[in-house]
C-alpha positions in Angstrom: 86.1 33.7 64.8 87.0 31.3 61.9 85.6 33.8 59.2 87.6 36.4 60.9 90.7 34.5 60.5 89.6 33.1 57.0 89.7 37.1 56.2 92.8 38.2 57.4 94.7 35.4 55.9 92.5 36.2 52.3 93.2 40.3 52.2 97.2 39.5 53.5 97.3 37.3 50.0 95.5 39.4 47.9 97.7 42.5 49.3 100.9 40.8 48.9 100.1 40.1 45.3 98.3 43.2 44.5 101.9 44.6 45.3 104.0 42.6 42.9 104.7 44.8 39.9 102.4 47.4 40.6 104.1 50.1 39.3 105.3 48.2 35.7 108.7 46.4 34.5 111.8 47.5 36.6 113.4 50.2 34.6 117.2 51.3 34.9 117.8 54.3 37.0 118.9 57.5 34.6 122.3 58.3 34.0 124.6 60.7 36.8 125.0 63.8 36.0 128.3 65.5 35.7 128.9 67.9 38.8 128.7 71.4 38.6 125.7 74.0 38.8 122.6 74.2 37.5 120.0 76.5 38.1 116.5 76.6 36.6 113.2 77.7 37.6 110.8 80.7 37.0 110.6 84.2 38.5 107.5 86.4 38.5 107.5 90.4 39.5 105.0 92.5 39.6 102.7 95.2 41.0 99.0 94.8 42.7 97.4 97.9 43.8 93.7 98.4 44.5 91.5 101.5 44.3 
């Protein structure tokens, strides 16, 4: 029972700090854009036929 509880409390540690920083220094969100429209993308036609 103890080693069960001296395992919970270890991986509950070792999670919490595991999470600190994980994905690098805090960065600063980028710039708003100005409203309006924008459109981009990519567009494919074409033809299959089979014999």
């Amino acid at each position: 029972m103890t080693q069960h509880l001296i395992f919970a409390v270890f991986a509950l540690i070792l999670t919490s700090l595991a999470a600190c920083g994980v994905d690098g220094a805090p960065t600063r969100p980028e710039p708003a854009r100005k409203p309006g429209v924008h459109i981009s993308g990519e567009a494919v036609v074409g033809v299959v036929t089979e014999l």
